[in-house]
Backbone bond lengths (Angstrom), bond angles and torsions (degrees), N, CA, C in turn:
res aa  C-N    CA-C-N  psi(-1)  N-CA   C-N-CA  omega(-1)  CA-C   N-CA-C  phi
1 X - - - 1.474 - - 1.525 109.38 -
2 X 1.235 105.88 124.21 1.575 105.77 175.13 1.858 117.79 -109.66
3 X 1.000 102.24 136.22 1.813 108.80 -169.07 1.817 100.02 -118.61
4 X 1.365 100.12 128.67 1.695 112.66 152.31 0.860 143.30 -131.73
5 X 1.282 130.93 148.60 1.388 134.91 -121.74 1.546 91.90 -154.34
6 X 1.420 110.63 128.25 1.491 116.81 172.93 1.411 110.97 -93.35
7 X 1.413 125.98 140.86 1.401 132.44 -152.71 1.780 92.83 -105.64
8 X 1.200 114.61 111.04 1.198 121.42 -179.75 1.706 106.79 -74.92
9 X 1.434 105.96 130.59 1.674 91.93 -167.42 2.179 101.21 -82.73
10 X 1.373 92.24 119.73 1.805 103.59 158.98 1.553 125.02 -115.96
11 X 1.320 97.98 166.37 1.939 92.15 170.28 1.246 104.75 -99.98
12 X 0.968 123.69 149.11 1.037 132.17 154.26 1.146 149.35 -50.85
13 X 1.164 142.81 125.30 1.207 127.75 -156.00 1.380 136.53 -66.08
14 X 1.331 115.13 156.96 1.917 98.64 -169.10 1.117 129.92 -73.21
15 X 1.443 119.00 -29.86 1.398 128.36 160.43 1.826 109.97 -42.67
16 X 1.282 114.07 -51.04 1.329 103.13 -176.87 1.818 123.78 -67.50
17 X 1.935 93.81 -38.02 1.581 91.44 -176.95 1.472 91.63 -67.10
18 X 1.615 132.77 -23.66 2.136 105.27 -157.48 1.614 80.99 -72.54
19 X 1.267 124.23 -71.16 1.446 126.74 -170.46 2.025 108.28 -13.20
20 X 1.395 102.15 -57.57 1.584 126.67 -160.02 2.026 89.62 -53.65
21 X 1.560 101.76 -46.49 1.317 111.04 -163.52 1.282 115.18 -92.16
22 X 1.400 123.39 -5.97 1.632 129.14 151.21 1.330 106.66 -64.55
23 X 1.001 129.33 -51.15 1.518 135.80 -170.07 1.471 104.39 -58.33
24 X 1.460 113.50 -55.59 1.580 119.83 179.86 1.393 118.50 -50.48
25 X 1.769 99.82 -55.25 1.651 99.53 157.98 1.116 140.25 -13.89
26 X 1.191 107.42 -73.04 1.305 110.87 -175.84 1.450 117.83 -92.11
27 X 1.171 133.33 11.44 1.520 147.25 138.15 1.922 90.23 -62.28
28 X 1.063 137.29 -69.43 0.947 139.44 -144.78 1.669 98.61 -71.57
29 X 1.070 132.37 -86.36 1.689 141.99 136.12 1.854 98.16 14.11
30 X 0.930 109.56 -67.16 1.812 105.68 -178.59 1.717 110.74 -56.99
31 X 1.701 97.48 -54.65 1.730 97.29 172.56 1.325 108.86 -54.67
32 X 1.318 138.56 -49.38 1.493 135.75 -172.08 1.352 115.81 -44.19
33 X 1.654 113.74 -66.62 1.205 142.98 -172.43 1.934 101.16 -50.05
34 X 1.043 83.98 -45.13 1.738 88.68 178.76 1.764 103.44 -86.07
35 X 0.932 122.72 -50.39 1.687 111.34 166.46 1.475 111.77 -46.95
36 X 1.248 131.35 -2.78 1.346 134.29 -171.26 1.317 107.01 -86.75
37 X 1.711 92.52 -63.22 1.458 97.90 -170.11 1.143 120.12 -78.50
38 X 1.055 122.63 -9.46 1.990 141.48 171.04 1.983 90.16 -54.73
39 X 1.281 100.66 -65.59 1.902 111.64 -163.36 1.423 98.86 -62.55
40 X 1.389 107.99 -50.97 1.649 105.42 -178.14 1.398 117.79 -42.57
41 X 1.369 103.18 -30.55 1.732 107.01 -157.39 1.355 92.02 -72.51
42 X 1.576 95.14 -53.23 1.702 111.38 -142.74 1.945 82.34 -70.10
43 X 1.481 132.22 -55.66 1.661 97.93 -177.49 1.190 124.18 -70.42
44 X 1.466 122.48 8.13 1.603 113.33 169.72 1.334 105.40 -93.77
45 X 1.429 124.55 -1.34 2.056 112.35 161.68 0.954 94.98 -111.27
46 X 1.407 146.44 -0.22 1.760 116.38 146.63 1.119 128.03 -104.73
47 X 1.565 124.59 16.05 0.874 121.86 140.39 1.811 132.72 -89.08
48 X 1.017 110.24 32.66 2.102 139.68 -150.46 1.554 84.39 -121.48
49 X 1.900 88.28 -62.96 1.956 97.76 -151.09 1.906 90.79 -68.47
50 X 1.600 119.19 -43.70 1.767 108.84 -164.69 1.154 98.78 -77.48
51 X 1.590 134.88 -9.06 1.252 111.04 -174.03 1.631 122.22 64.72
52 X 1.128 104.59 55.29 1.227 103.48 -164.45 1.423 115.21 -126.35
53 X 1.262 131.65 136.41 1.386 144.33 -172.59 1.512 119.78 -53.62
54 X 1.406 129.95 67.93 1.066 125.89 -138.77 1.653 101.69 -179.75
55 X 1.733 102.56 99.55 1.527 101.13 -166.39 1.625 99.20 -81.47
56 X 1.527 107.13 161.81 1.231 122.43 177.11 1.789 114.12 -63.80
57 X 1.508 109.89 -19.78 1.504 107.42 -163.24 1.264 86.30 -87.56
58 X 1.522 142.31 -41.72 1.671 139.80 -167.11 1.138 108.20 -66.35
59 X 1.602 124.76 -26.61 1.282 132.51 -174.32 1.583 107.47 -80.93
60 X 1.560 125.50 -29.79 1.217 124.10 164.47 1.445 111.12 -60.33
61 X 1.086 101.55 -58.65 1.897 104.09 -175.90 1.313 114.89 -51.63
62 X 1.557 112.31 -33.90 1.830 104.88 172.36 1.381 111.52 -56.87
63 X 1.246 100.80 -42.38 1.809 99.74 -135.99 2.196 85.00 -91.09
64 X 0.934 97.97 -35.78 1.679 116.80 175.43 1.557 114.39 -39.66
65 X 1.190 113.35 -48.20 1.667 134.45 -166.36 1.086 109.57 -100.56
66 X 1.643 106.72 -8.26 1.916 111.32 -163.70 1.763 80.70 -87.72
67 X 1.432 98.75 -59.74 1.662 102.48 -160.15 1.545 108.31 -66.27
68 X 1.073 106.75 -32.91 1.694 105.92 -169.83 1.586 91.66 -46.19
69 X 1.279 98.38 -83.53 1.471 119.75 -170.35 1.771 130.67 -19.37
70 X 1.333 78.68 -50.45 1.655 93.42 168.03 1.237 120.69 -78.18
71 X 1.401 123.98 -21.62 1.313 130.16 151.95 1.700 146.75 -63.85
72 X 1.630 83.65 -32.01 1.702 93.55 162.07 1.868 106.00 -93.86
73 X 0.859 126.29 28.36 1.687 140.79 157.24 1.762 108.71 -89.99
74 X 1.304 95.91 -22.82 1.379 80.02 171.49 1.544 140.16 -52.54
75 X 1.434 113.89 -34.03 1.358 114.23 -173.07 1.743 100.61 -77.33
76 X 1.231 130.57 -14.70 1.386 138.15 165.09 1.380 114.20 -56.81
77 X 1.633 118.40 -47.02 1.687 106.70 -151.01 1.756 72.28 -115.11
78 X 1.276 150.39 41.35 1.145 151.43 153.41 1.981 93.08 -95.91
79 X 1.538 101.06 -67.37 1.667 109.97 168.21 1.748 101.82 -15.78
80 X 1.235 119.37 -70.06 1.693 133.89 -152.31 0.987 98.39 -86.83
81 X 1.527 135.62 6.17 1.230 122.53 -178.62 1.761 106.22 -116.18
82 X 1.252 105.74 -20.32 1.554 122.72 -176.61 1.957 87.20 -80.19
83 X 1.091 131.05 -52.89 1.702 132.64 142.21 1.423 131.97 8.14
84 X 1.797 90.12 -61.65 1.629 89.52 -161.48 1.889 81.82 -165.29
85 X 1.390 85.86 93.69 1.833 91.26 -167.15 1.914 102.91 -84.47
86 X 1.219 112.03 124.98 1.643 90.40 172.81 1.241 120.14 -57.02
87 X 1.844 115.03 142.40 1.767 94.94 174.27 1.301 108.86 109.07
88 X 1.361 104.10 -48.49 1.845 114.05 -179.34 1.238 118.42 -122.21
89 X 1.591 132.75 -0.55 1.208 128.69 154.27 1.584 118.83 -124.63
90 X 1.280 121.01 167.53 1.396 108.70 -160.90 1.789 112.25 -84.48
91 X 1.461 128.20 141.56 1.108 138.43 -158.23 1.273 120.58 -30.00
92 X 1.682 110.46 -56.54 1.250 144.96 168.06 1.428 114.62 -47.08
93 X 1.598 134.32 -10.14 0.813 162.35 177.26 1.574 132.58 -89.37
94 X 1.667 95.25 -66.10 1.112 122.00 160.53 1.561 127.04 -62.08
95 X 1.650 106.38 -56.99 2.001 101.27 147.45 1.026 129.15 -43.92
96 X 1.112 125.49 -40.31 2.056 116.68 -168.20 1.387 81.89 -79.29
97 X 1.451 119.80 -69.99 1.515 108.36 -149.80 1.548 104.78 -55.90
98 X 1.132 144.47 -30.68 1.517 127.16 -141.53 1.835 90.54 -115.78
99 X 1.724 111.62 -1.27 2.007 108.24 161.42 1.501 102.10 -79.89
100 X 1.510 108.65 -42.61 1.593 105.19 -171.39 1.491 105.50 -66.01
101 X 1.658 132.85 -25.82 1.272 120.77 -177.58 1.433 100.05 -84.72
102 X 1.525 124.21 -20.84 1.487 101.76 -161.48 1.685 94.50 -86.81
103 X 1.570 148.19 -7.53 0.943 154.13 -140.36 1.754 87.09 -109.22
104 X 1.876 101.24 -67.03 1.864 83.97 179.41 1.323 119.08 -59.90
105 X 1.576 132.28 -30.27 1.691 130.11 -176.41 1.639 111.14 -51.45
106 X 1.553 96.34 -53.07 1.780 114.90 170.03 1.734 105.74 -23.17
107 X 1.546 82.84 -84.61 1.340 93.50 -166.07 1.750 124.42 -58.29
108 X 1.492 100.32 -38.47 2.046 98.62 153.96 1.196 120.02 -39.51
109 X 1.258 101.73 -53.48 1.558 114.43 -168.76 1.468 103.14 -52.81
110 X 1.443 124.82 -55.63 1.281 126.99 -138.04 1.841 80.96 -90.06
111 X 1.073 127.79 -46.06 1.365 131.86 -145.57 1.949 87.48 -74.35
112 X 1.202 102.03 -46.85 1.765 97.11 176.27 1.206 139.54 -56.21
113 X 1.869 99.27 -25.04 1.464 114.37 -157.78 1.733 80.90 -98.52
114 X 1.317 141.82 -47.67 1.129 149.42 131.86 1.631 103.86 29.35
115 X 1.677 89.63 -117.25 1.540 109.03 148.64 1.600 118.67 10.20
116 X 1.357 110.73 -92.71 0.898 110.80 -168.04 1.255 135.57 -63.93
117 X 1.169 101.57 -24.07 2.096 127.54 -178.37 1.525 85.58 -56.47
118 X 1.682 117.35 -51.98 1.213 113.35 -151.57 1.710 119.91 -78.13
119 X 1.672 100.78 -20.89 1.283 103.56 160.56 0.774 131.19 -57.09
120 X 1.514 115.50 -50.22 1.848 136.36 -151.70 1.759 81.18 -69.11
121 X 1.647 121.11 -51.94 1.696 104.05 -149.56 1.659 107.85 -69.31
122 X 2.017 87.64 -32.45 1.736 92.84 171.40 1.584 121.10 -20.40
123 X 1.542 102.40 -50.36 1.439 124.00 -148.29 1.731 115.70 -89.73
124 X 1.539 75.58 -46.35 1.348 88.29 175.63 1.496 133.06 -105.42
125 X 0.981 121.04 -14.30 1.795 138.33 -174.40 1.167 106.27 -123.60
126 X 1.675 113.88 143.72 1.340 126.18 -162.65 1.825 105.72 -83.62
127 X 1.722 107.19 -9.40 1.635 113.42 -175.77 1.511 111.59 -109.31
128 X 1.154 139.69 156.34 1.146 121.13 161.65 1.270 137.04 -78.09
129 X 1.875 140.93 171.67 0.767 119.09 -160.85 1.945 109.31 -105.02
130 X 1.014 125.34 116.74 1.649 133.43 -163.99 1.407 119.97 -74.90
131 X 0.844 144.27 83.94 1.821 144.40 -161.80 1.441 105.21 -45.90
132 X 1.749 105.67 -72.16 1.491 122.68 -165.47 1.843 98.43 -164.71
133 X 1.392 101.23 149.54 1.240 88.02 158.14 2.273 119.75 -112.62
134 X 1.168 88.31 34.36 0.976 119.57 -167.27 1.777 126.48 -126.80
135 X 0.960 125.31 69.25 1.522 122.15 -133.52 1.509 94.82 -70.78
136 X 1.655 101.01 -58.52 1.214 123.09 -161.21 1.726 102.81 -60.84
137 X 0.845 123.27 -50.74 1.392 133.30 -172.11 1.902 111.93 -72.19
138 X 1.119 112.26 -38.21 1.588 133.34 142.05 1.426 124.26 -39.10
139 X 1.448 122.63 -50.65 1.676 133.80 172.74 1.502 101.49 -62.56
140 X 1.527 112.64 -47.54 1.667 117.25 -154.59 1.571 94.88 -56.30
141 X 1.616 101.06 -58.95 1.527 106.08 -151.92 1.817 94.44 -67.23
142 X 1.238 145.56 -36.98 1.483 143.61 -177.23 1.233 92.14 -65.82
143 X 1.117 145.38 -30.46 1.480 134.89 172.75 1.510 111.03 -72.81
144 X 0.583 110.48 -43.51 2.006 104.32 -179.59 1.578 100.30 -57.12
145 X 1.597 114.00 -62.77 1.092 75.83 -177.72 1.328 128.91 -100.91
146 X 1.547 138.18 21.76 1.051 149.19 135.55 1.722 113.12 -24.89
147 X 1.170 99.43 -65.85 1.557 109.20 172.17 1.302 123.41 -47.48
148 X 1.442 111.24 -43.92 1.695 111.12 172.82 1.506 104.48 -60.70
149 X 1.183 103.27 -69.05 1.824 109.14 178.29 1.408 100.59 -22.97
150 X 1.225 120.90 -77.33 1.644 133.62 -165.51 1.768 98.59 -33.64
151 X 1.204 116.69 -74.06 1.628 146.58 -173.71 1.692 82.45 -40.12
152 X 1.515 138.15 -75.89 0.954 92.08 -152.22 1.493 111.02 -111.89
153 X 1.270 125.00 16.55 1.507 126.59 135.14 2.160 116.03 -28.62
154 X 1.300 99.25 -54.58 1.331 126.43 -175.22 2.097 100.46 -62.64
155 X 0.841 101.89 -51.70 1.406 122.24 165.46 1.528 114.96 -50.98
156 X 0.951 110.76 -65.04 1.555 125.43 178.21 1.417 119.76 -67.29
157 X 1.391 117.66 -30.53 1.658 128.70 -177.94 1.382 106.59 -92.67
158 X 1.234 127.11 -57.19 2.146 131.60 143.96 1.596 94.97 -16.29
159 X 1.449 119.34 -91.58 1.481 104.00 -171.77 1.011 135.76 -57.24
160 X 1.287 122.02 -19.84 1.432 136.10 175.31 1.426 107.89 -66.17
161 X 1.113 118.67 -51.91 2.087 126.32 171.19 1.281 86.60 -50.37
162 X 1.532 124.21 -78.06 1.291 118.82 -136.75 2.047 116.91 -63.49
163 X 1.406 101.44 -22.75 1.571 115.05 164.81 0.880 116.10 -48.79
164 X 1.620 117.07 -59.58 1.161 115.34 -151.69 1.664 92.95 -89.57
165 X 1.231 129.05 -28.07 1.660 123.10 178.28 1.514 104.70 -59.03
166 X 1.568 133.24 -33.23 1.340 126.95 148.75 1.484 137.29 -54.41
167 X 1.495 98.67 -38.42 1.810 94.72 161.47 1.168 92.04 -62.24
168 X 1.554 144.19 -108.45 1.102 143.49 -144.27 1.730 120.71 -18.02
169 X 1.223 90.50 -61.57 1.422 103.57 178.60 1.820 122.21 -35.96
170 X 1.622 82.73 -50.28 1.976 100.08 178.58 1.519 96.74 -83.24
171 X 1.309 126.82 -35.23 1.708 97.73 -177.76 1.741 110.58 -70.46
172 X 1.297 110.71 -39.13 1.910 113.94 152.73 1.623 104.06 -43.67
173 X 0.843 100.33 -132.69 1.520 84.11 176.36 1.862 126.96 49.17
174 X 1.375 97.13 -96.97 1.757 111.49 165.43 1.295 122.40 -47.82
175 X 1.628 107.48 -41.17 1.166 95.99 160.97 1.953 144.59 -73.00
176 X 1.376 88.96 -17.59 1.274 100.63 177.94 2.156 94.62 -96.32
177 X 0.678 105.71 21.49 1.415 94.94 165.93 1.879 114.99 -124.46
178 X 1.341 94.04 -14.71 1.383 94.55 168.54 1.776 101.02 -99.68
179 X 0.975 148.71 7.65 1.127 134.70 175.65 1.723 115.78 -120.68
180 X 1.407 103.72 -17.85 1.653 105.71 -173.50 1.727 92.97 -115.09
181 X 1.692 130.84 -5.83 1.130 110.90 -126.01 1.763 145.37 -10.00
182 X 1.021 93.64 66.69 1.572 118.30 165.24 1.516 100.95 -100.99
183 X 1.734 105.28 155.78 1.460 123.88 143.81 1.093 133.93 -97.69
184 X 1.254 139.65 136.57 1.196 127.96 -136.19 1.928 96.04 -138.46
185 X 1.568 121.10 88.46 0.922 141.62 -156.59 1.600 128.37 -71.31
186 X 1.108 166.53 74.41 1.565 131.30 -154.58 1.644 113.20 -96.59
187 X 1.106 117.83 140.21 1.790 122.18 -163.76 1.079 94.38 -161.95
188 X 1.514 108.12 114.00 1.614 130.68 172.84 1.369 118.85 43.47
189 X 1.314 136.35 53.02 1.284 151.38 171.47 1.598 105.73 71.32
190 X 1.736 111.47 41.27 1.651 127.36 158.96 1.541 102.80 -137.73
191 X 1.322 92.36 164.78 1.795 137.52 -172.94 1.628 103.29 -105.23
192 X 1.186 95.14 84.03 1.933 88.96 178.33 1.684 109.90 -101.26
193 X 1.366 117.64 124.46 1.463 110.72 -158.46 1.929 95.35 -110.98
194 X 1.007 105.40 131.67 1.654 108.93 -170.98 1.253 106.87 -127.80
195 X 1.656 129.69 124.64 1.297 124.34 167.62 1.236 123.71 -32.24
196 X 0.913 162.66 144.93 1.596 162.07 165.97 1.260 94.77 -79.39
197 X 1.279 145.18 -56.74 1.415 116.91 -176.72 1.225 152.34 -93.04
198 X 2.069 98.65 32.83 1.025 125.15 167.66 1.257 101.60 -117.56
199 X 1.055 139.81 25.94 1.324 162.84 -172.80 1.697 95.27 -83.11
200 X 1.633 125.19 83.59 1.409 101.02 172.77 1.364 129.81 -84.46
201 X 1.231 132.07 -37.07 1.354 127.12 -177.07 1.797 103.47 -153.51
202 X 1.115 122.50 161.53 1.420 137.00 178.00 1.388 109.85 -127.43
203 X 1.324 103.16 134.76 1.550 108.85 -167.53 1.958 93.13 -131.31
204 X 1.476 112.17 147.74 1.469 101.50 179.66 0.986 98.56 -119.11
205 X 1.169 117.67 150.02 1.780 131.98 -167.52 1.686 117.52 -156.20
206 X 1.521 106.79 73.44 1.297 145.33 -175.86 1.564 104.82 46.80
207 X 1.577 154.07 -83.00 1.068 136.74 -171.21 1.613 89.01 -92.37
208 X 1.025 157.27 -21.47 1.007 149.43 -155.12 1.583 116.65 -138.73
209 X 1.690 118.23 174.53 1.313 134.12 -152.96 1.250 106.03 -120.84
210 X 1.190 135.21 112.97 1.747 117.84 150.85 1.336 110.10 -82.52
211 X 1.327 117.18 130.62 1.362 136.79 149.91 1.006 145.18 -94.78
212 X 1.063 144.55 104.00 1.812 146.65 -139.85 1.843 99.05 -121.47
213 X 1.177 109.94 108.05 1.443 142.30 162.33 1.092 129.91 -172.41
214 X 1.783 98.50 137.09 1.399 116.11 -161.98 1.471 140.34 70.12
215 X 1.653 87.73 20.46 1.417 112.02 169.22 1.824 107.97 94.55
216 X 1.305 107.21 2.90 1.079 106.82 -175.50 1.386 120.72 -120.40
217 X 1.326 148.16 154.12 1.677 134.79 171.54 1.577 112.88 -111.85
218 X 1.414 103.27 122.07 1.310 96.57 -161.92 1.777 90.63 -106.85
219 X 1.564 102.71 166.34 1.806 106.11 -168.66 1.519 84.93 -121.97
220 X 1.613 110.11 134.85 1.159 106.62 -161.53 1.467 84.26 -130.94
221 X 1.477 126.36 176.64 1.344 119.28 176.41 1.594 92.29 -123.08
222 X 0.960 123.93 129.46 1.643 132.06 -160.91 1.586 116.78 156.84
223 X 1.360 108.97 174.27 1.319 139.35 163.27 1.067 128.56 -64.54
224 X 1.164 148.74 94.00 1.666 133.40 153.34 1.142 119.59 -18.21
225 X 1.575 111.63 -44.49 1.846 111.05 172.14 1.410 121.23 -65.54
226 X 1.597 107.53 -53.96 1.325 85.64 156.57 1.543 156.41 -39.39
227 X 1.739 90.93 -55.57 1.495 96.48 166.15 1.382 134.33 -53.78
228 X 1.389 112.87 -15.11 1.514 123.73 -173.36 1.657 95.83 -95.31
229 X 1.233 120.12 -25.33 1.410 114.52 169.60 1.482 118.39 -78.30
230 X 1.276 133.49 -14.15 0.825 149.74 155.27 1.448 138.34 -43.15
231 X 1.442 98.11 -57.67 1.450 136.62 172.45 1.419 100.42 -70.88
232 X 1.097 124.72 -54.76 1.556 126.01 -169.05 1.575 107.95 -75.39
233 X 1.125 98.18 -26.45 2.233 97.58 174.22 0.999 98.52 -80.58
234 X 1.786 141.31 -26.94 1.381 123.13 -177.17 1.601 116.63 -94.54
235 X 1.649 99.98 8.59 1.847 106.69 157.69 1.559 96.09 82.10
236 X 1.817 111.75 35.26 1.282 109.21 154.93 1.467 120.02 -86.38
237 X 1.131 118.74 178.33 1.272 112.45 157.65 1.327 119.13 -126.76
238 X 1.638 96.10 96.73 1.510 118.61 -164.90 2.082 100.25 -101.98
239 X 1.305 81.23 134.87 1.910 100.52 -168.15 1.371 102.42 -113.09
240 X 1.163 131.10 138.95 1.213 154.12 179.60 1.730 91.57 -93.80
241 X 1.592 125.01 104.73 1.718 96.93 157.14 1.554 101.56 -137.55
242 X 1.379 111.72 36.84 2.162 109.49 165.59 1.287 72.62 -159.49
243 X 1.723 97.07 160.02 1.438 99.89 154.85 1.515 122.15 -86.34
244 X 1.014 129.26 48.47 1.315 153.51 150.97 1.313 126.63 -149.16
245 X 1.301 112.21 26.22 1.497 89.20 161.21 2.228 97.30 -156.03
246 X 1.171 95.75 136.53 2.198 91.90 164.54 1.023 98.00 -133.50
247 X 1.473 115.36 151.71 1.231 148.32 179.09 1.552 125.42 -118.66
248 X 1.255 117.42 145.10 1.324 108.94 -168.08 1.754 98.54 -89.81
249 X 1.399 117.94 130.14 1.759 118.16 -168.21 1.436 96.78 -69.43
250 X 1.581 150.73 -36.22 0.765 132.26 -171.24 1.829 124.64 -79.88
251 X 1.663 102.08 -0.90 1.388 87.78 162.21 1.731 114.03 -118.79
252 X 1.398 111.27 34.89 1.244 132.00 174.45 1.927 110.14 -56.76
253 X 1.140 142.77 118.03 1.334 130.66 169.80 1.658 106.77 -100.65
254 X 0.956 131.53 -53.80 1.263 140.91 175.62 1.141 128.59 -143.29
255 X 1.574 109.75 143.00 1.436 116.29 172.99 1.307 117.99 -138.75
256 X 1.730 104.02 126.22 1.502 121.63 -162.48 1.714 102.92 -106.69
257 X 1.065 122.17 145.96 1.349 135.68 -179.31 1.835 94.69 -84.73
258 X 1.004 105.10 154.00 1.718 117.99 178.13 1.280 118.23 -135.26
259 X 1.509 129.66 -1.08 1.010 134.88 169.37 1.453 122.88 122.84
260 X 1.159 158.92 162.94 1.194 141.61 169.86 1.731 139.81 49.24
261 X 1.618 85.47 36.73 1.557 107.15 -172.80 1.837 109.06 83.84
262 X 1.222 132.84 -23.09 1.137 129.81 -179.39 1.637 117.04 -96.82
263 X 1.317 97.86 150.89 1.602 114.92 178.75 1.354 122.29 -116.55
264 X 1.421 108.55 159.21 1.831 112.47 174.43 1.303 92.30 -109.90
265 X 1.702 111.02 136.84 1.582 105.46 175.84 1.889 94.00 -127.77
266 X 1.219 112.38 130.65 1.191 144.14 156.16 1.423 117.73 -53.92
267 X 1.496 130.65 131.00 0.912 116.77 174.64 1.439 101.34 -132.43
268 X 1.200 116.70 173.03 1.508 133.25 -176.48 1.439 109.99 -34.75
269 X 1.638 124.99 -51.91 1.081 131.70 -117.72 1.918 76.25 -125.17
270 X 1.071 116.77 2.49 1.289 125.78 158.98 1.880 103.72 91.66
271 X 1.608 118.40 5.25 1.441 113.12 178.42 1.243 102.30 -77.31
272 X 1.381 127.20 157.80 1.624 148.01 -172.71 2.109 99.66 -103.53
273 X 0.793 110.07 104.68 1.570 118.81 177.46 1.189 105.11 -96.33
274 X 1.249 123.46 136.10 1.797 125.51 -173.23 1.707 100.12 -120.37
275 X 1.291 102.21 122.42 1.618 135.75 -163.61 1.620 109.01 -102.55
276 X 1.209 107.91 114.70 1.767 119.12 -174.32 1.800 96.79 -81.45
277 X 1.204 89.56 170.27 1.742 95.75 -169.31 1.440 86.81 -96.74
278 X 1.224 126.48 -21.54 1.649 122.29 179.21 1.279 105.14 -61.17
279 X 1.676 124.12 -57.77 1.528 120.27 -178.02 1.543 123.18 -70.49
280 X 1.641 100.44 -8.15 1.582 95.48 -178.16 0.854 134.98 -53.46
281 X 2.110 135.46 -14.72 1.045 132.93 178.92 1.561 101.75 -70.80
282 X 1.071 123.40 -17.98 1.301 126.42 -152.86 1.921 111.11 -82.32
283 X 1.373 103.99 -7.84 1.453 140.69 -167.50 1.371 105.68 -88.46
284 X 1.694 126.41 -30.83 1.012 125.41 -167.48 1.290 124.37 -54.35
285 X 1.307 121.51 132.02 1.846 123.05 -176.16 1.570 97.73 104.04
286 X 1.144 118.71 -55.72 1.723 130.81 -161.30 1.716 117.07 -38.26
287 X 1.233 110.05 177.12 1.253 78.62 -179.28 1.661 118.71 -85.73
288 X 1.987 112.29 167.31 1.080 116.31 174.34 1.294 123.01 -103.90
């Protein structure tokens, strides 16, 4: 019996996206830290090769205060992104809101990193520390690349939700297949729930799965691995025998050898499944 179910669109909850966006963090925080020391390096040998008046410790403090800064903005342009999510709100939407966030981050950014330059030289250097004498022309260029930063912060926090809304989904999933044994499908913004043990064979077909039960083949967007994990929590007995294709052994009718360690296996429903000599141990008992 197969059941469908229209997927009512919700957000998700916040506990899961802050969780989703700690995790990203510090994926994100590691790339930085290492974008640091990449720039650090690379302006301390061109500033070697120009010869140029320009101590190595001022050059930490630029580049130091640039990245920090823009990095503790993160929990901000995460804010504007929970806003105007790419994907899930409409474009026109998603542009205005995420120029007006990248415009206030900019200017935090710049006004902090600012700030602080001007303390540290306060404190430490006998000159002060000079921004621009050029304000306007100074904002433009911190905005360009402010904006990239922003873009793929924005990039990184989008995928970061959307991962982890797929773990979730597949650890749901397993569980509802060991407790209902059903599979529990998603196809074009539906929930298609399929007995598992009419579940005849799985075929993989580059991002996605065909599944054949109940006379029908459904195109699933998924894993083969998954699906075979699936099958096996709902107490099928799901066989791996290509690396593209498992079959459930109990609707197996025959299996013919073809020569060269490999087999054709027959199934109930009369499709021909082609069997690697690698998975053949995996055949044992099944039918002959």
């Amino acid at each position: 019996m197969t059941e469908i179910i229209s997927a009512a669109h919700t957000q998700g909850p916040r506990s899961d996206d802050a969780k989703a966006d700690r995790d990203t963090f510090i994926w994100v925080a590691l790339f930085m830290a290492l974008a640091l020391v990449v720039d650090l390096l690379s302006d301390i040998t061109d500033i070697g090769r120009a010869q140029l008046d320009f101590t190595v410790q001022e050059l930490i403090i630029y580049e130091t205060t640039g990245y920090f800064f823009i990095l503790i903005l993160f929990p901000v342009i995460a804010w504007f992104t929970s806003r105007a999510t790419p994907g899930q709100h409409i474009w026109r939407t998603v542009v205005s809101t995420h120029l007006v966030g990248a415009v206030i981050v900019s200017i935090t950014h710049v006004s902090l990193m600012v700030a602080t330059r001007k303390l540290i030289f306060l404190i430490a250097y006998p000159y002060p520390y000079i921004f621009t004498d050029n304000l306007i022309q100074s904002m433009v260029y911190e905005f360009r690349k402010d904006l990239l930063t922003y873009c793929l912060f924005l990039f990184f926090i989008t995928f970061g939700r959307q991962l982890a809304q797929q773990r979730r989904e597949l650890a749901a999933a397993r569980e509802d297949a060991k407790s209902t044994k059903r599979l529990t499908l998603k196809s074009g913004g539906r929930s298609i729930l399929v007995d598992a043990a009419q579940v005849r064979w799985v075929k993989s077909a580059s991002n996605y799965v065909e599944i054949a039960a109940n006379d029908k083949v459904h195109l699933i967007r998924a894993t083969l691995a998954a699906i075979e994990t699936q099958l096996s929590d709902a107490g099928v007995k799901a066989v791996r025998v290509h690396r593209s294709y498992v079959v459930n052994a109990d609707h197996i009718r025959e299996i013919t050898p073809t020569g060269e360690g490999d087999v054709k296996i027959e199934m109930n429903d009369g499709a021909a499944i082609p069997g690697s000599r690698r998975y053949r141990d995996r055949l044992s008992g099944e039918a002959n």
